[in-house]
N, C-alpha and C positions, 0 to 999 in steps of 0.2 A: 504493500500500500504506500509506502513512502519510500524514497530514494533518499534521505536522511528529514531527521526530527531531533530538535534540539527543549528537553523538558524546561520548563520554567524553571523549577530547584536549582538547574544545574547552570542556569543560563543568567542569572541575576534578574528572575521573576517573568523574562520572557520569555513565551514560547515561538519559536519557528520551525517549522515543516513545509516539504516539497514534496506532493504526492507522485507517483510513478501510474502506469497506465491499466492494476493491477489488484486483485482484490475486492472489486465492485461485482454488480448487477445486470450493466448496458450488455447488448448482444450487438452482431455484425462487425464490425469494421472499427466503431467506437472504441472498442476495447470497453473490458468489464470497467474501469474503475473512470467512466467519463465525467467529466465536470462541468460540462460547457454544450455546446450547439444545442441549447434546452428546447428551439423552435423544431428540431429535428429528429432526436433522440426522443424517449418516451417519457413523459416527463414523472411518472411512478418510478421510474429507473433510475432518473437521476435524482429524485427526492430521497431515496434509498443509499444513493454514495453518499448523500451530503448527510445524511442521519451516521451513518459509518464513520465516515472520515469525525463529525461531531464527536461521538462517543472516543472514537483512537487521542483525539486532541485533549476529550476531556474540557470541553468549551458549553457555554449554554446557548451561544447564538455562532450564524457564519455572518458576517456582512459583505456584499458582494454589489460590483455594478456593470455598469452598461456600458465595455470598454471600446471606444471607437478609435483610438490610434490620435490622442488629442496630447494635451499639454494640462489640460484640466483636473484640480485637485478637489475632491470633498471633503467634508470633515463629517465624521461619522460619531453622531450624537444620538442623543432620546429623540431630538427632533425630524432630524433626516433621514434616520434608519428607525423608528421604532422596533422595538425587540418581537412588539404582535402584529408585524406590518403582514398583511395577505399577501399569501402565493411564496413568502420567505425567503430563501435565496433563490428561489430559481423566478421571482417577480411577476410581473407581467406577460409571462411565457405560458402560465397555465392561468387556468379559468377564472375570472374574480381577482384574479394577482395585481399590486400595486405594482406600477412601474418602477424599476431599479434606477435608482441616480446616476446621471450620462457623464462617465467621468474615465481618466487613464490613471488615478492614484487617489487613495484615501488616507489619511491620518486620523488619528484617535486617543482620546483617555481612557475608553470607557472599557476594566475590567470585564474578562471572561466573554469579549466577544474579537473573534478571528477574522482579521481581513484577509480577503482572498481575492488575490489575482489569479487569472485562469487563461493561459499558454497553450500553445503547440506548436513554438520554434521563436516567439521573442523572448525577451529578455524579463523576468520577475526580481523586482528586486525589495527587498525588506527592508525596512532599518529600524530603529529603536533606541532610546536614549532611558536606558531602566531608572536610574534615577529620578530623570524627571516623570517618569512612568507617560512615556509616549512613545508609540508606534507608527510608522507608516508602511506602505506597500505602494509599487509603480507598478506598471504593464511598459515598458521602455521597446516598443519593436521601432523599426526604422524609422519611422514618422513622429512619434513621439520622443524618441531621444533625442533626433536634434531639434526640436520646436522647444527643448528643455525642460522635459515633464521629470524629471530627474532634479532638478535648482529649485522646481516650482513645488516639490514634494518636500526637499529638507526646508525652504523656506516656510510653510504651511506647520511643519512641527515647529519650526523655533520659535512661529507665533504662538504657538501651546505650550511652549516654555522648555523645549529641546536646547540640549546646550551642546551636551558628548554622546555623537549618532554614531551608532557603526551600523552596518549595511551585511548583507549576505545576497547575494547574485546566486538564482537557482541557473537548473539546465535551460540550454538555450541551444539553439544550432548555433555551430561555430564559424569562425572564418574559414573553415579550409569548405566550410557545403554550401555558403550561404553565396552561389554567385551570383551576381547582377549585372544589367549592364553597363559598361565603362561611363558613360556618363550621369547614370546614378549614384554610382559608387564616387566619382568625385564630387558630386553637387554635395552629399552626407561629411565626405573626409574635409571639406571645404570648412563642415561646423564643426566637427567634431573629428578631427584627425588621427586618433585611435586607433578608424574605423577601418582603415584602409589595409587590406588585406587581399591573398590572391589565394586563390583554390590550389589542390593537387596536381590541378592538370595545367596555374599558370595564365591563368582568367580573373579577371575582376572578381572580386567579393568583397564582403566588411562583415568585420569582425564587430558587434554592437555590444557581448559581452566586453572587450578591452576598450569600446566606448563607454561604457556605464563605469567602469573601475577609475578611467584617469579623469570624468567627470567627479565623480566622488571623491578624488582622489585631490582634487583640486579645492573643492569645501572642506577637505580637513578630516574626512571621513575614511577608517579604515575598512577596508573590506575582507569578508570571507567569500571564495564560492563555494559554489558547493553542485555536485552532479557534474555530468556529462554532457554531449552532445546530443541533443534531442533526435536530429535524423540518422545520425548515427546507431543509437542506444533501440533496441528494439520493445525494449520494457518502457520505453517513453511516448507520448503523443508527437506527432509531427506532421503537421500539413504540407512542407514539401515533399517528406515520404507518400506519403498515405492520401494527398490530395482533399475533395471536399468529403470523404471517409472519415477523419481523422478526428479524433474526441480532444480535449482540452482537459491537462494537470492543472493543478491547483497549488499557491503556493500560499502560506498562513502565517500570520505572527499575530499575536496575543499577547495581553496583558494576565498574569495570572488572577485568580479573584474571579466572583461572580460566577462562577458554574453553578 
């Protein structure tokens, strides 16, 4: 079910976790343990990982949103997310569901509830600042890392009173799968220079993992990764493997409290 989990005890009251594609409910293509294409997948099935993955976490809520590849940060409150909001993590996707907040990162105070970004080949990144007891979570693919959803995510905690963020970068496709074409790949390394990488065979690619590290790396933020390469790994989701087949991991960070 996870491709690593870090307990709160051990973590200085945070919890972080990065699910794998494994473990769940979903059938076909999705892989059993799917988190994501809720309009497609059954949504009894995916109501079923997210009760799963809850219980493994040891959480009383998931918070989750409607990531479109933005720069846009939430803040995940009683007001924005209520804990009894209808249709729950999976929103607006099943019947009577409130619609999920349209957003590519959220940050939080609020105890015993897991933000979850949900992947199949960008970049998830966590961060946390336990003392101040704050969390956040990005969605960082192509479009969002350099429009700066990454600056707009640690700036969003240190309005909530983040001071010392450290970060964890889950699986992602790497530089050497992620190829594109040559003037995508420089228009992105133009922002964010990191990114600029070539495939096995010697072709454009970017690397958005070593974008997200020397971005963070730059606000003062130390980083862990953690997993593999998503197209690579066959325990992973991956929509350049797997096309529009391909189910969506999950990645979580929690404040201990409140379950």
């Amino acid at each position: 079910m996870f491709v690593a989990a870090f307990e709160p005890s051990a973590n200085s009251g945070v919890g972080v976790a990065f699910t794998d594609r494994l473990g769940g409910v979903s059938s076909g293509s999705y892989g059993p343990l799917n988190l994501g294409r809720a309009h497609e997948d059954d949504s009894s099935d995916l109501a079923t990982n997210f009760a799963l993955v809850r219980r493994a976490l040891g959480v009383s809520h998931i918070a989750t949103i409607s990531q479109v590849h933005s720069a846009d940060v939430v803040v995940i409150d009683e007001q924005t997310f209520p804990r009894d909001r209808p249709g729950g993590e999976l929103g607006g996707s099943v019947r009577d569901g409130q619609d999920l907040p349209v957003a590519d990162a959220m940050v939080t105070r609020l105890p015993g509830v897991a933000l979850c970004i949900r992947i199949a080949d960008c970049v998830p990144v966590l961060l946390a600042d336990p003392a101040a007891r704050v969390v956040g979570a990005a969605h960082a693919g192509r479009v969002g890392l350099a429009a700066g959803v990454l600056d707009a995510t640690v700036e969003a905690m240190r309005e909530l009173g983040a001071r010392r963020i450290t970060a964890w970068v889950g699986p992602h496709v790497c530089g050497r799968c992620y190829e594109v074409p040559r003037a995508m790949a420089d228009e992105v390394a133009a922002l964010v220079p990191e990114t600029r990488s070539t495939t096995r065979h010697g072709t454009p690619a970017l690397d958005l993992g070593a974008g997200c590290e020397a971005q963070l790396g730059r606000a003062g933020i130390p980083v862990t990764r953690v997993g593999g390469c998503t197209m690579e790994d066959p325990t992973l989701h991956s929509h350049r493997r797997d096309g529009v087949g391909s189910g969506r991991l999950g990645a979580f960070v929690w404040l201990a409290g409140g379950a």
